[in-house]
C-alpha positions as CSV (number, residue, x, y, z in Angstrom):
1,X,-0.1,-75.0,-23.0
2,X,3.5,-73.1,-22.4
3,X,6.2,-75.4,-21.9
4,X,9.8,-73.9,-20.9
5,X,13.3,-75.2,-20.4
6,X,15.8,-73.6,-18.0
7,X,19.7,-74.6,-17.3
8,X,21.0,-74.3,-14.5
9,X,24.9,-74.9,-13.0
10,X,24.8,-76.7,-10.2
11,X,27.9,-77.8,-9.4
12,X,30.3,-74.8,-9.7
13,X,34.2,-75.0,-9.4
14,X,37.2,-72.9,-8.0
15,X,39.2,-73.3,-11.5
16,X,38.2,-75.6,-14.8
17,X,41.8,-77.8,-14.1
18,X,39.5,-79.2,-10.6
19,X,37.0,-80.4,-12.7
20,X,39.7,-81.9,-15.9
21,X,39.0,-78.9,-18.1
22,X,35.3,-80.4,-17.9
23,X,34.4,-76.9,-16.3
24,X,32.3,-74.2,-18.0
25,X,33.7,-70.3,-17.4
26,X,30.5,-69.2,-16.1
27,X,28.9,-65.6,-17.5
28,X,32.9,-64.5,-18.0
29,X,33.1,-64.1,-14.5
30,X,35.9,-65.8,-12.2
31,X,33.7,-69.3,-11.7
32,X,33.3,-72.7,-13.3
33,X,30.5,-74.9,-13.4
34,X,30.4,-78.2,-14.4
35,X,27.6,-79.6,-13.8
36,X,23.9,-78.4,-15.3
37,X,19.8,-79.1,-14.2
38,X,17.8,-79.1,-17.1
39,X,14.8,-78.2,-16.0
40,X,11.2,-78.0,-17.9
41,X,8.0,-76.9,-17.0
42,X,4.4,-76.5,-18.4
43,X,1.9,-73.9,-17.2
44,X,4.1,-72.2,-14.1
45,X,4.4,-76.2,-13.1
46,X,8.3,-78.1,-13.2
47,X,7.5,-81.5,-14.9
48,X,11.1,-82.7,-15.8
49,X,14.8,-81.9,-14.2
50,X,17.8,-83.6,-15.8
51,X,21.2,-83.5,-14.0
52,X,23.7,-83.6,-17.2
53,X,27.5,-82.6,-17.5
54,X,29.7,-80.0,-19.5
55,X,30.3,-82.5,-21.5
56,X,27.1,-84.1,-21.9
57,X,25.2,-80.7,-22.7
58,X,25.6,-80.8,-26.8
59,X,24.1,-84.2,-26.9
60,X,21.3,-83.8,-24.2
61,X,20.4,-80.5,-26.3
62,X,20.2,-82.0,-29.6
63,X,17.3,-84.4,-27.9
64,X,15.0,-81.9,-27.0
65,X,12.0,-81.1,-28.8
66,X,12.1,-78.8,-31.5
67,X,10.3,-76.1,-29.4
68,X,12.6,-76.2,-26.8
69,X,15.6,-76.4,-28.6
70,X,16.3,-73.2,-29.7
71,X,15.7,-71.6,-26.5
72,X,18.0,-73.9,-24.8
73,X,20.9,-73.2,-27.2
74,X,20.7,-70.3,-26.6
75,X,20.5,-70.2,-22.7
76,X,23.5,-72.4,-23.0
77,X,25.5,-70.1,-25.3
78,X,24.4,-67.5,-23.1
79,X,26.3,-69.2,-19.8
80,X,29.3,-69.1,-21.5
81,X,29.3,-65.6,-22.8
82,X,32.1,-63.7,-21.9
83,X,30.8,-59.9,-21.2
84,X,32.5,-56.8,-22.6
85,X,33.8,-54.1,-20.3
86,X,32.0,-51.1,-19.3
87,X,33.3,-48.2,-21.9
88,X,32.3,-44.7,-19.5
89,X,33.4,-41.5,-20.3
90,X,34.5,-39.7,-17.2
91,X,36.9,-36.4,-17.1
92,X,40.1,-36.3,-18.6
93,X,39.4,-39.9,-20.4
94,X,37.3,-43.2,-20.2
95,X,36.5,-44.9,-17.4
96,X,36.6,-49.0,-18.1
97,X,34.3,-51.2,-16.1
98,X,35.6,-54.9,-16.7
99,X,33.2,-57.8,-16.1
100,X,35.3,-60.4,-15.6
101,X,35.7,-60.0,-12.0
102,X,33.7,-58.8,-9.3
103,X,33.1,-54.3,-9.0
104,X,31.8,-52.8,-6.3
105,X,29.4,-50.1,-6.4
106,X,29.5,-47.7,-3.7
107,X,26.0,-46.1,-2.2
108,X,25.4,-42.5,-1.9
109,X,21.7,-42.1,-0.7
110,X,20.9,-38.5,-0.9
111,X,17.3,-38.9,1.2
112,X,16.1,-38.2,4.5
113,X,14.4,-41.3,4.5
114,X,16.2,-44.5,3.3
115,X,16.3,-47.2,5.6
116,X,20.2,-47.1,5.9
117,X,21.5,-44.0,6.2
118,X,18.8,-41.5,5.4
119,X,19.3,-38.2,6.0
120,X,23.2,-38.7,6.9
121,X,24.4,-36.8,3.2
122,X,21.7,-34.7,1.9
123,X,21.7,-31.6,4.3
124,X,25.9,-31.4,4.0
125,X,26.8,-31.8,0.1
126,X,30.7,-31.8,1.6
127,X,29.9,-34.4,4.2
128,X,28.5,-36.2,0.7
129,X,31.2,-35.5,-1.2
130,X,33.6,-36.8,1.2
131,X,31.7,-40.1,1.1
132,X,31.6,-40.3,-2.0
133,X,35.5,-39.7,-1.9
134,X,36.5,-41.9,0.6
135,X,34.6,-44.9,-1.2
136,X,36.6,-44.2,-4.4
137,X,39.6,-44.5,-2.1
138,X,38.3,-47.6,-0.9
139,X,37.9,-48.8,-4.4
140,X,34.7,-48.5,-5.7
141,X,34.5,-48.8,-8.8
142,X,31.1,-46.9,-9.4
143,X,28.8,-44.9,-7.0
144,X,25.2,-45.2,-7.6
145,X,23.9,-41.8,-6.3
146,X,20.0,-41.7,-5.2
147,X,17.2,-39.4,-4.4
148,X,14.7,-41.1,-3.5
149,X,14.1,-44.0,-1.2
150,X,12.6,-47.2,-2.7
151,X,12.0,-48.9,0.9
152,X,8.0,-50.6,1.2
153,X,6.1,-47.2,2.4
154,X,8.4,-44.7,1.3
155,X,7.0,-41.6,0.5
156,X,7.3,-40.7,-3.4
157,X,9.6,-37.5,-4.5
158,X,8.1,-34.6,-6.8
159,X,11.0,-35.2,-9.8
160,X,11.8,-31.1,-9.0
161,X,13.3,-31.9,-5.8
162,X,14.6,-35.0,-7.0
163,X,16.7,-33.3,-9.1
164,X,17.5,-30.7,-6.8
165,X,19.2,-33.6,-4.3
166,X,21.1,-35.2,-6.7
167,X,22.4,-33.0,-9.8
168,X,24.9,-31.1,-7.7
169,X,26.3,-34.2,-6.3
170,X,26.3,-35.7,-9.9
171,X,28.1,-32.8,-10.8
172,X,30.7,-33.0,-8.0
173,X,31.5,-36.7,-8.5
174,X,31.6,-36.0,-12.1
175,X,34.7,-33.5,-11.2
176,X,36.3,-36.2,-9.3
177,X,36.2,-38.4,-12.4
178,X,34.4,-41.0,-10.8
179,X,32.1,-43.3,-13.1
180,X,28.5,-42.3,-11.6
181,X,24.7,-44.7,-11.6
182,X,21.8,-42.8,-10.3
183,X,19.1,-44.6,-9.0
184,X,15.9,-43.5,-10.7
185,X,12.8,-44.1,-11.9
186,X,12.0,-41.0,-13.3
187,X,12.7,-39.6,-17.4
188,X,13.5,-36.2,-16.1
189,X,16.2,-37.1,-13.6
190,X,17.8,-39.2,-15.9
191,X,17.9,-36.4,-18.5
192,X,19.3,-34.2,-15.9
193,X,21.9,-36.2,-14.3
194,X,23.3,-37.6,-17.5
195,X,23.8,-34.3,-18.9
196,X,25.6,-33.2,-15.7
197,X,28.0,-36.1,-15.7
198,X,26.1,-39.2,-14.7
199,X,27.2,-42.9,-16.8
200,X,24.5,-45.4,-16.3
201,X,20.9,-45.8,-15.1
202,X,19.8,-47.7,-12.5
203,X,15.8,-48.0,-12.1
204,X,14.1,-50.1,-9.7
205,X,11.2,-50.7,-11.8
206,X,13.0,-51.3,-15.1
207,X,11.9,-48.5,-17.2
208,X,8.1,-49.2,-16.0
209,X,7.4,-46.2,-14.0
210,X,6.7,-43.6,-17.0
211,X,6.5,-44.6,-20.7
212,X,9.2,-41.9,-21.7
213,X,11.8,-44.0,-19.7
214,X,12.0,-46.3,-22.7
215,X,13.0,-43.5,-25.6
216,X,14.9,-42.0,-23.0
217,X,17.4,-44.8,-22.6
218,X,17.4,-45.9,-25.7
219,X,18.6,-42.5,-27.6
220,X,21.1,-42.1,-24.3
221,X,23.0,-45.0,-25.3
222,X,23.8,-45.2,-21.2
223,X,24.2,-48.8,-19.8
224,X,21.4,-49.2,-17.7
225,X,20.1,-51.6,-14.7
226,X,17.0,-53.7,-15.5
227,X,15.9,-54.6,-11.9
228,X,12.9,-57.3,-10.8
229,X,10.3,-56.0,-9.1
230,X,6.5,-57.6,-8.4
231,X,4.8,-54.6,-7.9
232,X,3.6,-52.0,-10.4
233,X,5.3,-48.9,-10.7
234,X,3.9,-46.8,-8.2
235,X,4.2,-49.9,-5.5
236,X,7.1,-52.2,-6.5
237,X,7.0,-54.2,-3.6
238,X,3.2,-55.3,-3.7
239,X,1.0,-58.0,-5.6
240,X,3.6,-60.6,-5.3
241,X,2.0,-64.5,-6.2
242,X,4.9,-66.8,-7.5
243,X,4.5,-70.5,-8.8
244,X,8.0,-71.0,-8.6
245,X,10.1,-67.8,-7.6
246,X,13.4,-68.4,-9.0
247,X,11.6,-69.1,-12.4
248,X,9.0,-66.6,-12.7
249,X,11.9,-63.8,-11.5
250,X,14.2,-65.5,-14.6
251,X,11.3,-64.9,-17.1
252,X,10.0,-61.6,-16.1
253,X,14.1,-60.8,-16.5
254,X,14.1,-62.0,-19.6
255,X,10.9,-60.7,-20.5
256,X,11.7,-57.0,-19.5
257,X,14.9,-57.5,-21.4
258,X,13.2,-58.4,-24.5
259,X,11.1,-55.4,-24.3
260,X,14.1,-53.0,-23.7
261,X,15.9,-54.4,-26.7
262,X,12.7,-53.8,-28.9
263,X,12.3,-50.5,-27.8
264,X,16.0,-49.9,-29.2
265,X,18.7,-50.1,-26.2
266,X,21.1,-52.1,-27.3
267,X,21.4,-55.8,-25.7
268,X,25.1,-55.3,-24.2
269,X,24.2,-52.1,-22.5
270,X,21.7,-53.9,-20.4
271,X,22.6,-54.9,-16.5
272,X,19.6,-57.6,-14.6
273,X,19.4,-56.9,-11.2
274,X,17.1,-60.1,-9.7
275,X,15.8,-57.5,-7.1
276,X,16.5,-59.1,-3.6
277,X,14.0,-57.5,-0.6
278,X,11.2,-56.3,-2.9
279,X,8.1,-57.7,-2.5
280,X,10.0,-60.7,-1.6
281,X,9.8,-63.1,1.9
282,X,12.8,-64.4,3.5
283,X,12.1,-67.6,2.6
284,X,11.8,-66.0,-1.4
285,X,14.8,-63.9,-0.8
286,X,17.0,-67.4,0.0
287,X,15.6,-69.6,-2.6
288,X,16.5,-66.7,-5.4
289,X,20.5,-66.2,-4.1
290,X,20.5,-70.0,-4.0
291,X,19.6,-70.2,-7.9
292,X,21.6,-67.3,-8.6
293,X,24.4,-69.2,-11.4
294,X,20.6,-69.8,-13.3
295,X,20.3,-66.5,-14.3
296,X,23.7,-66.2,-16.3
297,X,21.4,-68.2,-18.7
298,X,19.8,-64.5,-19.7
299,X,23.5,-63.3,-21.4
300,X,23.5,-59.9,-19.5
301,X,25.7,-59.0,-16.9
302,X,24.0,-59.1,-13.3
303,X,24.0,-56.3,-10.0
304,X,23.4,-57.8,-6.6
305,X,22.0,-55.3,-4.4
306,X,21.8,-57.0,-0.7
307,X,23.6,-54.4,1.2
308,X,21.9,-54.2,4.8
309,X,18.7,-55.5,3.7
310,X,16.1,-56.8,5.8
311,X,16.6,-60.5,5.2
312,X,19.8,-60.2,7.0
313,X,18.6,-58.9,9.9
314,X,15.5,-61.6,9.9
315,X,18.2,-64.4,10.3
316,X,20.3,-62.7,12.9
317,X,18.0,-61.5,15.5
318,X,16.4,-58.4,14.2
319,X,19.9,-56.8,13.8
320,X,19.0,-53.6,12.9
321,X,20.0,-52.3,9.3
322,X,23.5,-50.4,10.6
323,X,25.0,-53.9,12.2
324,X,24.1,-55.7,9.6
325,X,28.0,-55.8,8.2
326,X,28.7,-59.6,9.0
327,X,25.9,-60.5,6.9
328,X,26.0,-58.4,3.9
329,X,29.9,-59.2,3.7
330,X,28.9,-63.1,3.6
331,X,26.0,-62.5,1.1
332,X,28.5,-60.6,-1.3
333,X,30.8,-63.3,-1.1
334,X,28.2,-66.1,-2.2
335,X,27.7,-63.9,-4.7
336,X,31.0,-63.8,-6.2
337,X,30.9,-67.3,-5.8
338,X,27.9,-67.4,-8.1
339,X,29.7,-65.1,-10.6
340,X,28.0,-62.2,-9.9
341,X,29.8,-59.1,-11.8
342,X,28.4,-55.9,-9.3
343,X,28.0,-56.1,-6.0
344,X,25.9,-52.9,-4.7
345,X,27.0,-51.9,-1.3
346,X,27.1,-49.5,1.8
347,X,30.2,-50.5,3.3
348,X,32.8,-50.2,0.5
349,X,36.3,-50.6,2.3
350,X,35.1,-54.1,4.3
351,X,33.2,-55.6,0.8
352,X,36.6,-54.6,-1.3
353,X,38.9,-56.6,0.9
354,X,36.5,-59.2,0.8
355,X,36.7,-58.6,-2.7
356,X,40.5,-59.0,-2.8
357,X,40.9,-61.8,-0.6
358,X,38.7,-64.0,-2.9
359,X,40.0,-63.0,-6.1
360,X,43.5,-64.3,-4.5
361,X,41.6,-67.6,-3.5
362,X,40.7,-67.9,-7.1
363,X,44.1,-66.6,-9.1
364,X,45.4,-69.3,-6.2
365,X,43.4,-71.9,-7.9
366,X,43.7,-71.2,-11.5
367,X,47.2,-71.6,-11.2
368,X,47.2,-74.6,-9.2
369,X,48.5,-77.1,-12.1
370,X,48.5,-80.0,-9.7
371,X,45.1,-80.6,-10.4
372,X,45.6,-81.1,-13.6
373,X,46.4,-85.2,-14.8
374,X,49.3,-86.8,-15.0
C-alpha cells in the first residue's frame, strides 16, 4: 500500500493584513494563502481531505502518522520558501531574474512548423532579430529561443539542423545582452547554444529524451526547466491514463525532480513546468490551472507555458491559435494569481501590461493598512 499527503492553499489572499496576518506568502511570490486542503490518498485513490488554517497547520501536522509526517513538513516548508533570483551572465555583466514577482518569457520559434507562428522568423534572421528586440523592449525578461516544434504530430528535427536554426540567433541575442532559454530536448543543442551565449534549458521532456541530457545539465550548472509530459520521449503527448490528474502531474514533478537532483543539478537551479496542452484534455488542462497554488508544495520555482494553446480556442469557438489573445491574457493573469513566477508567452507587450496592472493591484493591497485591526 502507498499512502501520500498533499497541501494545498485554497483560499488565497490579495495581501496577509486581509486575512489578520493569518496569511501565508505563497512560493515567495506576490500571493497569500490562508487557508490549506490536506489531502491523503492510498493507491492513486483520495481517502481523506482536511480544510485547516495558517494557523492550524503546526498542530494538524504534528497528528499525522509518522509516515506522512515528514513529507508533509516538508511540503509545508516548501509553500513558504522564498526563491532566490536568477544569477545569468549576459554581456557586459549579470543578468538577475527575481522570483518574487511575475517574468515574462518572450517566444522566438525558429520552425517552419509550430502551430503559432511557424515559419514567420527562421527564413529572415533580421526579421528574428527584430522580434526578439522588440520583446525586450516590451519587457521580457527572457526569450526562450526554439528549433523545433513540440506540437502532437510534429515532425522530429536531425540535431544538425537544429543547431543550424538556432545558434546564430543565440548568438545574436547574446550580443544584445538579453538572458536567452532554448527549448530543447536534445544534449548537442544544449552544448551548442550554451557555449554561444544561451543561460538556461528548457526541455519538454525533462531531460528524458537522451541519457546524456542528465551529465550535460548537471556539469553546465545552467538553470534549467523540468516540464510534465505523459508521453515518452519520442511522443510526449501520448499514453496519458490519470487516476487523479492534478496529483499524479505533482508526483511525476516531484519525482523527475528527485532524479535531476541525484544525478547532480543542484535543487535551486531547477524550474517545474506542469506542462499544460500535452497529452492533456480540456477538461485535464482546467482541473490542473485550478490546482495550480498545490504545486508550490514541490519548493521549485514554476513556468506556465499557455500562450495560444488549444484549450483556449476549445472554449471560445475554435478561435484559431493567432486570436487567441483574450484568452491567453486571462490564463496569465490566473496565474499570477496562483503565484506563478514565469509566464511563457507569444504576445509580450499585451501580457507585460497585464503584468503591470496587477502588480499595482497587489502593491495597492499590501499597503492598504486599513485592513489591518484596530
Amino acid at each position: 500500500m502507498t499512502r501520500k499527503l498533499y497541501i494545498r492553499p485554497i483560499a488565497l489572499a490579495d495581501s496577509p493584513q486581509s486575512e489578520e496576518g493569518e496569511a501565508m506568502r505563497l512560493g515567495g511570490s506576490m500571493v497569500w494563502a490562508s487557508r490549506f486542503a490536506l489531502i491523503v490518498r492510498e493507491n492513486g485513490r483520495i481517502v481523506s481531505r482536511e480544510r485547516v488554517s495558517g494557523a492550524q497547520m503546526p498542530a494538524a501536522l504534528g497528528r499525522l502518522p509518522a509516515d506522512l509526517g515528514a513529507a508533509a513538513e516538508a511540503q509545508w516548508s516548501n509553500l513558504r520558501k522564498v526563491h532566490a533570483p536568477l544569477q545569468l551572465a549576459v554581456r557586459g555583466g549579470t543578468r538577475t531574474i527575481r522570483l518574487d514577482q511575475p517574468q515574462v518569457m518572450g517566444i522566438l520559434n525558429m520552425t517552419p512548423d509550430s502551430f503559432s507562428d511557424g515559419g514567420r522568423f527562421l527564413d529572415d534572421v533580421e526579421v528574428a532579430a527584430g522580434h526578439a528586440s522588440a520583446m525586450l523592449e516590451a519587457g521580457a525578461a527572457i526569450i526562450d529561443l526554439g528549433g523545433e516544434s513540440t506540437r502532437p504530430g510534429a515532425a522530429a528535427v536531425w540535431e544538425g539542423d537544429e543547431l543550424k536554426r538556432v545558434v546564430p540567433m543565440v548568438e545574436r541575442l547574446a550580443a544584445m545582452g538579453a538572458a536567452i532559454s532554448v527549448d530543447t530536448r536534445r544534449p548537442a543543442v544544449m552544448e551548442g547554444t550554451l557555449a554561444a551565449g544561451a543561460h538556461i534549458i528548457n526541455d519538454v521532456s525533462a531531460l528524458r529524451y537522451d541519457p546524456r541530457s542528465l551529465e550535460l545539465a548537471a556539469s553546465s550548472c545552467a538553470p534549467v526547466v523540468l516540464m510534465h509530459a505523459p508521453g515518452n520521449a519520442d511522443d510526449l503527448h501520448s499514453g496519458a491514463d490519470f487516476d487523479d490528474v492534478v496529483l499524479d502531474v505533482f508526483d511525476w514533478l516531484e519525482a523527475r525532480r528527485d532524479a535531476c537532483v541525484a544525478a547532480g543539478i543542484a535543487a535551486d537551479r531547477i524550474v517545474l513546468d506542469p506542462g499544460f496542452g500535452f497529452g492533456l484534455t480540456l477538461a485535464q488542462n482546467l482541473a490542473l490551472f485550478n490546482a495550480l497554488p498545490l504545486f508550490h508544495a514541490l519548493g521549485q520555482p514554476l513556468l506556465l507555458g499557455v500562450s495560444r494553446k488549444r484549450m483556449i480556442g476549445a472554449l471560445s469557438n475554435e478561435a484559431p491559435a493567432h486570436r487567441r489573445l483574450g484568452g491567453s491574457v486571462a490564463l496569465a493573469v490566473k496565474a499570477m494569481d496562483a503565484g506563478a513566477h514565469i509566464l511563457r508567452v507569444h504576445d509580450v507587450p499585451e501580457t507585460v501590461q497585464a503584468v503591470k496592472v496587477w502588480r499595482g493591484l497587489r502593491d495597492a493591497a499590501l499597503t492598504d493598512f486599513s485592513q489591518l485591526p484596530d
